[in-house]
Structures are given as structure tokens and as C-alpha cells.
VOGU-3710 file (C-alpha; in Angstrom, 3 decimals, decimal comma):
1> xxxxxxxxxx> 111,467/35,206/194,294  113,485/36,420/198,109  115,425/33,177/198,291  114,916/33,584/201,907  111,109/32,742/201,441  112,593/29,661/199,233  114,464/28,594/202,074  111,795/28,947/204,250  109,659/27,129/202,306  112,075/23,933/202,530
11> xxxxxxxxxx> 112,783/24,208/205,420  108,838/23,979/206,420  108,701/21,274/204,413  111,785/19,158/206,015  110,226/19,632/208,998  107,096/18,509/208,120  108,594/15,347/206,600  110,303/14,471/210,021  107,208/15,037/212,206  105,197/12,930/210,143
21> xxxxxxxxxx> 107,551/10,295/209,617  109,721/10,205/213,028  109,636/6,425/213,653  111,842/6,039/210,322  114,001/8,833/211,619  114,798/7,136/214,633  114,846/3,944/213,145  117,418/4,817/210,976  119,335/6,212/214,098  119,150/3,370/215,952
31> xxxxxxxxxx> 120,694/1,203/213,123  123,610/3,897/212,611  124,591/3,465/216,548  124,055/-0,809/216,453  126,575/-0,791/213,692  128,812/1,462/215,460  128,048/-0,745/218,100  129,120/-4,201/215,727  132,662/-2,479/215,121  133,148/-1,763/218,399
41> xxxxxxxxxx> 132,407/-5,343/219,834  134,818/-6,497/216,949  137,645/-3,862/218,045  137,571/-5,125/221,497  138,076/-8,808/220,805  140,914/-7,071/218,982  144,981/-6,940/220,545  145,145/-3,788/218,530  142,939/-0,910/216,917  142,422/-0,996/213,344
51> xxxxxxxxxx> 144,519/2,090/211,818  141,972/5,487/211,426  143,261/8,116/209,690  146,564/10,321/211,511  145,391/8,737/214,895  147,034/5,560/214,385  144,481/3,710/215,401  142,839/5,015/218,269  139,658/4,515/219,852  138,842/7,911/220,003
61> xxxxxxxxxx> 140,120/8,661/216,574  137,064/5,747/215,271  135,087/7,688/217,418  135,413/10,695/215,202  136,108/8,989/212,072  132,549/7,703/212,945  130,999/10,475/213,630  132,386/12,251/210,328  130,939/9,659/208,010  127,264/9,494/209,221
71> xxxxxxxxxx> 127,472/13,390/208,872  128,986/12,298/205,500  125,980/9,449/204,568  123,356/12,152/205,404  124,998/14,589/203,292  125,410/12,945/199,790  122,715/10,813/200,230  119,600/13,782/201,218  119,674/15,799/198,031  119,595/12,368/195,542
81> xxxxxxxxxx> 116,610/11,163/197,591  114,545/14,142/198,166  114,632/14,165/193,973  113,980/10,179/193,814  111,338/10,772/196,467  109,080/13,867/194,189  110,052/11,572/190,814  107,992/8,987/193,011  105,087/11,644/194,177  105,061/13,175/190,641
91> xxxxxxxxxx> 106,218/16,921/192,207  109,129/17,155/190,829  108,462/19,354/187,773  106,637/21,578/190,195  109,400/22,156/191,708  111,262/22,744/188,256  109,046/25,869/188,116  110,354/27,897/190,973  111,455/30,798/189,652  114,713/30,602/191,546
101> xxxxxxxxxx> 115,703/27,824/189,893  116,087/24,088/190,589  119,486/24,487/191,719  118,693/26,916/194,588  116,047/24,823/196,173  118,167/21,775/195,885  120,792/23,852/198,109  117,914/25,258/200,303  117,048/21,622/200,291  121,138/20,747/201,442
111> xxxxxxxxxx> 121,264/23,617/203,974  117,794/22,464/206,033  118,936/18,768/205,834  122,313/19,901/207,576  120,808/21,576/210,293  117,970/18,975/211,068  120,879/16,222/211,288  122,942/17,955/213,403  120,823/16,857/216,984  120,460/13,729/215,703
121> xxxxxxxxxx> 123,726/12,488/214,506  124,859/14,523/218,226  122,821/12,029/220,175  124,279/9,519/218,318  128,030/10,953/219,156  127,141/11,076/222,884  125,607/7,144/222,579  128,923/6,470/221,304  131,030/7,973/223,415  129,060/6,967/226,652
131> xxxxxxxxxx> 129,497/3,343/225,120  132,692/3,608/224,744  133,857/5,859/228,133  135,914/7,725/225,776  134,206/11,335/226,025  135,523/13,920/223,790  136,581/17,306/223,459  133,011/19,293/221,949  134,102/22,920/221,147  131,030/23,595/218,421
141> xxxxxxxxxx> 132,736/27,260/217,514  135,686/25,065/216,033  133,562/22,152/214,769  130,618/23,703/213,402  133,113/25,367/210,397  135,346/22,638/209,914  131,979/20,100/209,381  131,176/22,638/206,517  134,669/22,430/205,217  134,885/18,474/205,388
151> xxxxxxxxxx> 131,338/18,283/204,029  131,531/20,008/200,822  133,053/17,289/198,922  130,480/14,825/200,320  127,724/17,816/199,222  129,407/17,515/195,617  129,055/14,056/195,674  125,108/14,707/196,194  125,010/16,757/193,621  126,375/14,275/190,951
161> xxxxxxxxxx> 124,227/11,137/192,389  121,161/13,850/192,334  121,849/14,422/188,479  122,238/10,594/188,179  118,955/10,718/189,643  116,960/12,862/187,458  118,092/10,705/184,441  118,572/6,870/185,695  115,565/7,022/188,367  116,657/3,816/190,691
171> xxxxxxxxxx> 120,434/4,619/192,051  119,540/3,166/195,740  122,546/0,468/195,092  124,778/3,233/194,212  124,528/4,784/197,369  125,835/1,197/199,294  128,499/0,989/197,408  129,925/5,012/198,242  129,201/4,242/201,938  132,101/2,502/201,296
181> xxxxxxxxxx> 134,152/4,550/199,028  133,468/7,484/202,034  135,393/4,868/204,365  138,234/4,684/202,578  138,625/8,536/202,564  138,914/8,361/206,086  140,786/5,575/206,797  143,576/6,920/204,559  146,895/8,580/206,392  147,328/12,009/205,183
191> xxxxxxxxxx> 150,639/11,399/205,597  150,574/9,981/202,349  150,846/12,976/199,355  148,310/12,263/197,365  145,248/11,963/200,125  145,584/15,287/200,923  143,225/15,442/197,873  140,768/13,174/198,713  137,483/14,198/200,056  137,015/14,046/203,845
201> xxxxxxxxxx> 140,960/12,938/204,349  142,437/16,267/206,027  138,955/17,756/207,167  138,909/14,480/209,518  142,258/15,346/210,566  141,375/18,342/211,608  137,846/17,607/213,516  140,428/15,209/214,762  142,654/17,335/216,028  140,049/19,712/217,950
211> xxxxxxxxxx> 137,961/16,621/219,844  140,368/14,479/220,843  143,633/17,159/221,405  141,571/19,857/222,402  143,119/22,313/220,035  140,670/25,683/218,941  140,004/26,424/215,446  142,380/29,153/215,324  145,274/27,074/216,629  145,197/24,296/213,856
221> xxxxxxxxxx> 147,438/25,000/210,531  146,078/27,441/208,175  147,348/25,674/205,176  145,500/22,494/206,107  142,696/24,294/206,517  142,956/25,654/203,065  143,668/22,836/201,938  140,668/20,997/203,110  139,117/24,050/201,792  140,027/23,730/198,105
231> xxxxxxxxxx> 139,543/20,201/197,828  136,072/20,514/199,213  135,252/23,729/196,683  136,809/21,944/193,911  134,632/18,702/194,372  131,646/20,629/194,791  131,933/22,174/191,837  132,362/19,073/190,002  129,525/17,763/191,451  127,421/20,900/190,815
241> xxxxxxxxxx> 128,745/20,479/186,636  127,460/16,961/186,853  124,372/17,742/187,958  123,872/20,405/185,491  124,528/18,116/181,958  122,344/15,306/183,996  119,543/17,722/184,221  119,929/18,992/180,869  120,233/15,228/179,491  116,911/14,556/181,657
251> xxxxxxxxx> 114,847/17,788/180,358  115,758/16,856/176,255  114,986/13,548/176,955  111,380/14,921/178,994  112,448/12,563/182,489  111,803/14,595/185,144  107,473/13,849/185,037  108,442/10,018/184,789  109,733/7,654/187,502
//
């Protein structure tokens, strides 16, 4: 099977989802931007900024560090609950039979999710930034590839919690507690050695770098951008192993027809 008719076939489907079932989209919209909204209220009865990331603090830099992790939330969470969602329907076997392979359509699945959350999660940077009169530097040639960087870790993190999935069914709790695990990642100074290998860490640095300094893609340092690179890869992988031993766990044990 052309994995270009897969694709197509996902990406049909992701847009049939959202038509049908646009009041939950923009439901869960609105609640992204009144917690942004929360933090804010709380930063201004503040004397100082809380610390976010290399910015020291900044308003514009929890702008950003904002913005990253609701890309990051709809990125680890979409693959883990399109599978809990066809577990519920009873599809998910069907899908098993592609003859792609699961693994394709789960990154068909990945790719259409990115590109449907991209005007969203952009409304909700302008709302933010028209909140906060802070308005920010949007060069999309530079931001577009450095959102793919910072996201593949998150994307290996689907992965995993989609293979946790397949075999353990109800992992809704699990996703709470990384929204906060995906907070530290940001909040941590890469000054520091060892987050240069977290997830997210320099990749916010540099998204950081380009909106609020105005600096191009081509003017940041190449070996942070390899960096962020690697670390992404590397997590990616790890979540794409993980997935693999949860789905073989779930076929010997015959899981994926039951919810």
C-alpha cells in the first residue's frame, strides 16, 4: 500500500473528527488560554517573573515557554488517545490490518495531528500575546523546523504512553501527571550540563532565541541545533522501542479487540 494514500486516509479522517466534534476542539482551546490566563494574573501580582528557561524570567520568555508546551501536550498526548479512542469503538484491530503496518499509520496519525494544531495553538499564541501586549517575533521559515526538532522527544514520549495504551487500556491519569514533567523541561536553565539532555530544554532555547531576539534559523549555533537534534532522535527512538515490546506484549496476550 502507497503510504501516501495511508496518509491520506488519516488525514481524511482527522479532519472528519474535528468537523464533527468542533465544540470540544474549541473547548479545549479556550481552557488552554484561561489557564494561561490564571498564570498570568498570578505573575502580575508578582514583584518579579518566575525564572523560564535562559530568559531569566521574562514575560516574553513564558510567552514562548507557553506556547512550546501546548504544542508539547498535543503532541504526546494525540497518538495514545487516537489508540484509547478505536480500543473504545472496537477499530483498532482493523487498523492492525493495514498492510503498511501499525506503526506507519500511527505516524501518519502524528504528522496530520501536527498540522491540524498548528492554527489552533497560533490563535492561541496571538490571544496570548494580545493579552499580554508583548507581541513577538513570528518568522515561520525558522520556527516551523525548530518545532519539529523540539517536538520529537515529546513524539517519543507518545509513542511509549501509546504502547502503554495498547496493554493497560485507562492511562488518562498518566497523561496529568507528564503535563507536569513537560514543565519542568522547560523551566530548566540550559546553563546547567546535564539539561542539555532533556527533552524540550535547548529546542525552547532556541524558539526562544528566534521570537523574542529576532535571530533567523541560520544565525543560531549549529551545535545547539544538533544538539537539540540528537536528543530529540534519541528519545524518539526510545519511545518507538517501547511501543514496539508494548504491542508485542498486547498481541500474545490478544488486547488490542478488548478495552
Amino acid at each position: 500500500m502507497n503510504l501516501g494514500t495511508v496518509f491520506g486516509a488519516v488525514f481524511r479522517r482527522e479532519l472528519t473528527m474535528i468537523r464533527r466534534y468542533m465544540v470540544n476542539s474549541i473547548s479545549s482551546l479556550v481552557s488552554v488560554y484561561l489557564v494561561f490566563i490564571l498564570m498570568f494574573m498570578g505573575f502580575q501580582s508578582m514583584s518579579n517573573y518566575v525564572k523560564t528557561g535562559a530568559l531569566e524570567g521574562s514575560l516574553e520568555g513564558t510567552i514562548v515557554g507557553f506556547f512550546v508546551w501546548t504544542f508539547t501536550i498535543y503532541a504526546f498526548s494525540d497518538l495514545s488517545w487516537s489508540l484509547i479512542s478505536e480500543a473504545q469503538a472496537g477499530t483498532l484491530e482493523q487498523l492492525y490490518l493495514a498492510p503498511c503496518g501499525f506503526k506507519w499509520v500511527g505516524a501518519c496519525t502524528v504528522i496530520s495531528n501536527f498540522i491540524f494544531s498548528l492554527v489552533p495553538i497560533m490563535v492561541l499564541l496571538f490571544a496570548m500575546m494580545a493579552t499580554t501586549g508583548k507581541w513577538l517575533n513570528l518568522d515561520f521559515v525558522s520556527l516551523i523546523p525548530l518545532l519539529l526538532i523540539t517536538l520529537l522527544g515529546a513524539y517519543g514520549f507518545g509513542f511509549a504512553l501509546g504502547g502503554l495504551a495498547l496493554v493497560f487500556k485507562r492511562i488518562q491519569a498518566f497523561f496529568q501527571i507528564m503535563q507536569f514533567v513537560f514543565v519542568g523541561f522547560l523551566i530548566v536553565p540550559t546553563r546547567l550540563a546535564w539539561a542539555k539532555f532533556l527533552p524540550l530544554a535547548v529546542g525552547n532555547d532556541l524558539i526562544s532565541t528566534v521570537m523574542v531576539d529576532g535571530a533567523r534559523l541560520w544565525e543560531l549555533p549549529l551545535n545547539d541545533i544538533l544538539t537539540a537534534t540528537a536528543v530529540g532522535a534519541a528519545y524518539l527512538a526510545i519511545g518507538i522501542v517501547i511501543f514496539s515490546c508494548c504491542e508485542n506484549v498486547a498481541k500474545s496476550r490478544g488486547l488490542l479487540g478488548h478495552y
